[in-house]
C-alpha positions as CSV (number, residue, x, y, z in Angstrom):
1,X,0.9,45.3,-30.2
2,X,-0.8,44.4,-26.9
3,X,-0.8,40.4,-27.7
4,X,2.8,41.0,-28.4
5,X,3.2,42.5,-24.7
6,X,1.2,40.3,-23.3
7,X,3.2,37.0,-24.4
8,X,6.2,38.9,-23.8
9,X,4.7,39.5,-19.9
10,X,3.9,35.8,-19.7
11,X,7.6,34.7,-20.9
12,X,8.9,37.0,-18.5
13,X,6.8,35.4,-15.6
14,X,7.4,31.7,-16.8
15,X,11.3,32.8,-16.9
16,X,10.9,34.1,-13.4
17,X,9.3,30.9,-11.8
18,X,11.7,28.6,-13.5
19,X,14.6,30.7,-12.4
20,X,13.2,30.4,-8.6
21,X,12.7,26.6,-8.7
22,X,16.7,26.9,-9.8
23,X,17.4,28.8,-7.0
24,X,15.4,26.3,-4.8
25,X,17.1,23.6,-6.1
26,X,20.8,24.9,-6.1
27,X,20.1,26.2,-2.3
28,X,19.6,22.4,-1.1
29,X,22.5,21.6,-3.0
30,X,25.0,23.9,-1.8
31,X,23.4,23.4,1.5
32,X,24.3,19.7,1.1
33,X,28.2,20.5,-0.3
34,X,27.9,23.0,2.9
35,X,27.3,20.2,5.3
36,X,29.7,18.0,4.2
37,X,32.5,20.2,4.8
38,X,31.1,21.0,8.4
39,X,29.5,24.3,7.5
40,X,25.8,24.7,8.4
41,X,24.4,24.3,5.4
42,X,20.6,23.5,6.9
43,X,20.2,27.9,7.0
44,X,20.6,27.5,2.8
45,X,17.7,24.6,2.7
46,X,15.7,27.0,4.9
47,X,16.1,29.5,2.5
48,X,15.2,27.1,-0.6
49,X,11.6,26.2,1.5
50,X,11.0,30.1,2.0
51,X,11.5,30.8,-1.8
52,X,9.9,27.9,-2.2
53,X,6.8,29.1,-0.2
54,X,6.6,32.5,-2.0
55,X,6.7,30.7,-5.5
56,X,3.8,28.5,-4.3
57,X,1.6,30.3,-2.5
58,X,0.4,31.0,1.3
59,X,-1.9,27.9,1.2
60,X,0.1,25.3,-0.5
61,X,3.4,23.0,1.0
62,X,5.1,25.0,2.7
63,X,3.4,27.2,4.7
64,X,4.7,28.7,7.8
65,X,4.2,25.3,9.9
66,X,6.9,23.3,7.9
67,X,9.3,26.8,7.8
68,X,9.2,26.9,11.5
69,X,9.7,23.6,12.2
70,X,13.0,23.8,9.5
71,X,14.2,27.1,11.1
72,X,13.9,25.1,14.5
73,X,16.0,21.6,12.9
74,X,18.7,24.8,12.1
75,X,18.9,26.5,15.9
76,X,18.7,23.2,17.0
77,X,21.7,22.1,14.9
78,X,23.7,24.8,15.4
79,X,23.4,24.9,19.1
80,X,24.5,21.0,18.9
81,X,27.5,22.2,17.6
82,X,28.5,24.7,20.1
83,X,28.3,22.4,22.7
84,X,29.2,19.4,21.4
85,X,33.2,20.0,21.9
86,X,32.7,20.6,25.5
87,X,30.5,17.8,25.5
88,X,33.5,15.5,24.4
89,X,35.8,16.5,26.4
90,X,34.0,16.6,29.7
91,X,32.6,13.5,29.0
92,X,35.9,12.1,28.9
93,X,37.1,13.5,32.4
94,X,38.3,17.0,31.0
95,X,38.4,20.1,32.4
96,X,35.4,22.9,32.0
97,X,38.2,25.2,31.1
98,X,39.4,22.8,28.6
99,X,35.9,22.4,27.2
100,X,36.2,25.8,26.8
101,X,39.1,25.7,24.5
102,X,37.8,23.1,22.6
103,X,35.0,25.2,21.5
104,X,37.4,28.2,20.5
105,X,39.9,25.7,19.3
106,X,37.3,24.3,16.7
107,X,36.3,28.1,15.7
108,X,40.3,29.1,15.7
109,X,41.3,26.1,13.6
110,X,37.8,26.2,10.7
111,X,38.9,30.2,10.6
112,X,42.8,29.4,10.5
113,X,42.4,26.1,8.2
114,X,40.1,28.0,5.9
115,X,42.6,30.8,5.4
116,X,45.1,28.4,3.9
117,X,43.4,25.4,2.1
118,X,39.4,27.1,1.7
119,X,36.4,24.6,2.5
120,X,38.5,21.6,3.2
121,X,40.9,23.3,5.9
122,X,38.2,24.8,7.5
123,X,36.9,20.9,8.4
124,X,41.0,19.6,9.0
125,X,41.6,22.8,10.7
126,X,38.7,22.6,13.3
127,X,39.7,19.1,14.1
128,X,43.7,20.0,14.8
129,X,42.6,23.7,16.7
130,X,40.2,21.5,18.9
131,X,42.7,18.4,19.7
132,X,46.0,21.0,20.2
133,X,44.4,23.2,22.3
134,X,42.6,20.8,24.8
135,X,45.3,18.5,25.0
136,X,47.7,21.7,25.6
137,X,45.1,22.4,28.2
138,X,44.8,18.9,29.7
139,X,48.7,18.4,29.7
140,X,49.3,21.3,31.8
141,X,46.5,20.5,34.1
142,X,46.8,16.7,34.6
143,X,50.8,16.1,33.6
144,X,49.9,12.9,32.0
145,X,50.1,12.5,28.0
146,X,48.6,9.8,27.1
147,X,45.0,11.1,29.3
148,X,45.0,14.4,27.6
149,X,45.5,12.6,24.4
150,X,42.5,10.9,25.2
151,X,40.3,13.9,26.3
152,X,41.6,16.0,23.4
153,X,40.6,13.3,21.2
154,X,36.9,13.5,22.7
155,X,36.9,16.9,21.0
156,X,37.6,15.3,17.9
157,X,35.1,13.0,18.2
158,X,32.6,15.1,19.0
159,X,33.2,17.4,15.8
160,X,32.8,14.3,13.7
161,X,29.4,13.5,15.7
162,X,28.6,16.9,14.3
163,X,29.6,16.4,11.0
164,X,27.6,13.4,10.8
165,X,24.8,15.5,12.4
166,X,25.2,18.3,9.9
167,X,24.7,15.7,6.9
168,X,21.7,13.9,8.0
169,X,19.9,17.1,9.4
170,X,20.8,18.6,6.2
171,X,19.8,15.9,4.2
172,X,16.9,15.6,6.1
173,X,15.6,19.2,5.6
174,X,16.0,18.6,1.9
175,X,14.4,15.3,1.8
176,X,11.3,16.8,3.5
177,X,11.3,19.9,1.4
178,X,11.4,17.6,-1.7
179,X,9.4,15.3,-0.7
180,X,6.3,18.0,0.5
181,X,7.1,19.5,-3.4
182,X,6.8,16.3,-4.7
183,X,3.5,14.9,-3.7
Protein backbone atom coordinates (compact mmCIF):
# COMPACT_ATOMS: atom_id res chain seq x y z
CA UNK A 1 0.00 0.00 0.00
CA UNK A 2 2.92 2.47 0.60
CA UNK A 3 4.52 1.88 -3.09
CA UNK A 4 0.98 2.63 -4.13
CA UNK A 5 1.13 6.16 -2.23
CA UNK A 6 4.22 6.71 -3.06
CA UNK A 7 3.80 6.57 -7.06
CA UNK A 8 0.57 8.22 -6.51
CA UNK A 9 2.79 11.22 -4.55
CA UNK A 10 5.19 11.33 -7.41
CA UNK A 11 2.31 11.62 -10.11
CA UNK A 12 0.90 14.25 -8.16
CA UNK A 13 4.28 16.22 -8.14
CA UNK A 14 5.10 15.52 -11.91
CA UNK A 15 1.34 16.79 -12.58
CA UNK A 16 2.23 19.84 -10.50
CA UNK A 17 5.43 20.83 -12.34
CA UNK A 18 3.99 20.27 -15.70
CA UNK A 19 1.03 22.31 -14.76
CA UNK A 20 3.51 25.32 -13.76
CA UNK A 21 5.62 25.15 -16.88
CA UNK A 22 1.89 25.67 -18.53
CA UNK A 23 1.26 28.43 -16.58
CA UNK A 24 4.74 29.84 -17.48
CA UNK A 25 4.16 29.36 -20.84
CA UNK A 26 0.48 30.71 -21.20
CA UNK A 27 1.73 33.84 -18.99
CA UNK A 28 4.22 34.99 -21.90
CA UNK A 29 1.59 34.39 -24.15
CA UNK A 30 -1.17 36.29 -22.89
CA UNK A 31 1.43 38.77 -22.04
CA UNK A 32 2.29 38.86 -25.77
CA UNK A 33 -1.82 39.02 -26.95
CA UNK A 34 -1.65 41.77 -23.88
CA UNK A 35 0.90 43.87 -25.61
CA UNK A 36 -0.46 43.85 -28.80
CA UNK A 37 -3.62 45.39 -27.87
CA UNK A 38 -1.68 48.17 -25.83
CA UNK A 39 -2.08 46.59 -22.50
CA UNK A 40 1.05 46.05 -20.40
CA UNK A 41 1.43 42.75 -20.78
CA UNK A 42 5.44 42.74 -19.69
CA UNK A 43 3.76 42.45 -15.62
CA UNK A 44 2.31 38.76 -16.96
CA UNK A 45 6.00 37.67 -18.32
CA UNK A 46 7.31 38.89 -14.92
CA UNK A 47 5.02 36.69 -13.37
CA UNK A 48 5.88 33.57 -15.79
CA UNK A 49 9.93 34.22 -14.72
CA UNK A 50 8.87 34.26 -10.87
CA UNK A 51 6.83 30.90 -11.26
CA UNK A 52 9.44 30.04 -13.23
CA UNK A 53 12.12 30.72 -10.48
CA UNK A 54 10.12 28.84 -7.80
CA UNK A 55 9.78 25.71 -10.08
CA UNK A 56 13.55 25.81 -10.70
CA UNK A 57 15.11 26.55 -7.72
CA UNK A 58 16.98 29.54 -5.86
CA UNK A 59 20.34 28.80 -7.66
CA UNK A 60 19.34 28.09 -11.15
CA UNK A 61 18.06 30.84 -14.24
CA UNK A 62 16.27 32.92 -12.85
CA UNK A 63 17.29 34.08 -9.73
CA UNK A 64 16.54 37.32 -8.30
CA UNK A 65 19.21 39.23 -10.66
CA UNK A 66 17.26 38.44 -14.00
CA UNK A 67 13.60 39.17 -11.85
CA UNK A 68 14.76 42.57 -10.96
CA UNK A 69 16.12 43.48 -13.97
CA UNK A 70 12.46 42.22 -15.71
CA UNK A 71 10.43 44.07 -12.96
CA UNK A 72 12.70 47.13 -13.87
CA UNK A 73 12.06 46.64 -18.14
CA UNK A 74 8.05 46.74 -16.62
CA UNK A 75 8.32 50.31 -14.39
CA UNK A 76 10.29 51.36 -17.00
CA UNK A 77 7.72 50.65 -19.71
CA UNK A 78 4.95 51.68 -18.03
CA UNK A 79 6.41 55.02 -17.01
CA UNK A 80 7.13 55.39 -20.93
CA UNK A 81 3.71 55.26 -21.37
CA UNK A 82 2.50 57.80 -19.03
CA UNK A 83 4.57 60.32 -20.51
CA UNK A 84 4.75 59.58 -23.76
CA UNK A 85 1.31 61.46 -24.77
CA UNK A 86 2.59 64.62 -23.31
CA UNK A 87 5.75 63.92 -24.93
CA UNK A 88 3.94 64.11 -28.45
CA UNK A 89 2.26 66.83 -28.05
CA UNK A 90 4.68 69.14 -26.58
CA UNK A 91 7.08 68.09 -28.80
CA UNK A 92 4.92 69.32 -31.44
CA UNK A 93 4.48 72.98 -29.97
CA UNK A 94 1.38 71.92 -27.64
CA UNK A 95 0.33 73.19 -24.60
CA UNK A 96 1.35 71.55 -21.04
CA UNK A 97 -2.26 71.70 -20.30
CA UNK A 98 -2.94 69.91 -23.47
CA UNK A 99 -0.32 67.31 -22.63
CA UNK A 100 -2.21 66.89 -19.86
CA UNK A 101 -5.34 65.89 -21.59
CA UNK A 102 -3.72 63.73 -23.82
CA UNK A 103 -2.65 61.60 -21.02
CA UNK A 104 -6.37 61.48 -19.54
CA UNK A 105 -7.61 61.38 -23.00
CA UNK A 106 -5.64 58.08 -23.70
CA UNK A 107 -6.91 56.56 -20.18
CA UNK A 108 -10.68 58.05 -20.89
CA UNK A 109 -10.80 56.64 -24.49
CA UNK A 110 -8.83 52.63 -23.51
CA UNK A 111 -11.61 52.77 -20.40
CA UNK A 112 -14.58 54.18 -22.74
CA UNK A 113 -13.43 52.05 -26.07
CA UNK A 114 -13.08 48.95 -23.90
CA UNK A 115 -16.65 49.31 -22.56
CA UNK A 116 -18.11 48.98 -25.94
CA UNK A 117 -15.89 46.84 -28.32
CA UNK A 118 -13.50 44.85 -25.23
CA UNK A 119 -9.62 44.61 -26.06
CA UNK A 120 -9.76 46.14 -29.42
CA UNK A 121 -11.59 49.48 -28.33
CA UNK A 122 -9.56 49.84 -25.59
CA UNK A 123 -6.43 50.42 -28.33
CA UNK A 124 -9.06 52.51 -31.10
CA UNK A 125 -10.47 54.22 -28.06
CA UNK A 126 -7.14 55.51 -26.58
CA UNK A 127 -6.16 56.77 -29.88
CA UNK A 128 -9.61 58.93 -30.60
CA UNK A 129 -9.81 60.05 -26.47
CA UNK A 130 -6.14 61.34 -26.94
CA UNK A 131 -6.54 63.13 -30.57
CA UNK A 132 -10.25 64.72 -29.55
CA UNK A 133 -9.25 65.99 -26.49
CA UNK A 134 -5.88 67.64 -27.34
CA UNK A 135 -7.00 68.96 -30.48
CA UNK A 136 -10.26 70.32 -28.43
CA UNK A 137 -7.66 71.74 -26.23
CA UNK A 138 -5.35 73.14 -28.94
CA UNK A 139 -8.31 74.61 -30.98
CA UNK A 140 -9.46 76.70 -28.15
CA UNK A 141 -6.09 77.77 -27.31
CA UNK A 142 -4.43 78.51 -30.69
CA UNK A 143 -7.80 79.11 -33.05
CA UNK A 144 -6.10 77.42 -35.84
CA UNK A 145 -7.30 73.86 -37.07
CA UNK A 146 -5.10 72.61 -39.12
CA UNK A 147 -1.99 73.20 -36.03
CA UNK A 148 -4.10 71.48 -33.47
CA UNK A 149 -4.72 68.80 -35.91
CA UNK A 150 -1.16 68.44 -36.02
CA UNK A 151 -0.39 68.55 -32.22
CA UNK A 152 -3.33 66.25 -31.50
CA UNK A 153 -1.95 63.97 -33.94
CA UNK A 154 1.52 63.87 -31.96
CA UNK A 155 -0.57 62.21 -29.29
CA UNK A 156 -1.46 59.64 -31.61
CA UNK A 157 1.81 59.12 -32.58
CA UNK A 158 3.13 58.86 -29.47
CA UNK A 159 0.57 55.95 -28.38
CA UNK A 160 1.65 53.97 -31.39
CA UNK A 161 5.57 54.63 -30.31
CA UNK A 162 4.20 52.90 -27.28
CA UNK A 163 2.49 50.20 -28.80
CA UNK A 164 5.47 49.39 -30.65
CA UNK A 165 7.38 49.71 -27.35
CA UNK A 166 4.97 47.42 -25.55
CA UNK A 167 5.63 44.62 -28.24
CA UNK A 168 9.27 44.56 -28.35
CA UNK A 169 9.74 45.02 -24.48
CA UNK A 170 7.25 42.32 -24.20
CA UNK A 171 8.76 40.29 -26.66
CA UNK A 172 11.92 40.94 -25.28
CA UNK A 173 11.13 39.76 -21.64
CA UNK A 174 9.91 36.52 -23.13
CA UNK A 175 12.73 36.04 -25.45
CA UNK A 176 15.12 36.35 -22.50
CA UNK A 177 13.11 34.32 -20.20
CA UNK A 178 13.08 31.49 -22.89
CA UNK A 179 16.14 31.81 -23.90
CA UNK A 180 17.77 31.64 -20.01
CA UNK A 181 15.19 28.29 -19.86
CA UNK A 182 16.52 27.10 -22.84
CA UNK A 183 20.22 26.88 -22.46
Amino acid sequence: MSNLFDLLLSWLAAGGVFLGWTACILLCLGGLLLAVFSISGTWLVLAAAALAAVLTGPAQFPGWPVIIGMAAVCAAVDIIEWFAASWGVRRRGGSRAAGWLALLGTIAGAILGGMVVPILGSLVGMMIGSFALVYWSENRRLRHTAHAAHIATGAVLAAMSVLILKVLATSALTLWLTAGLLL
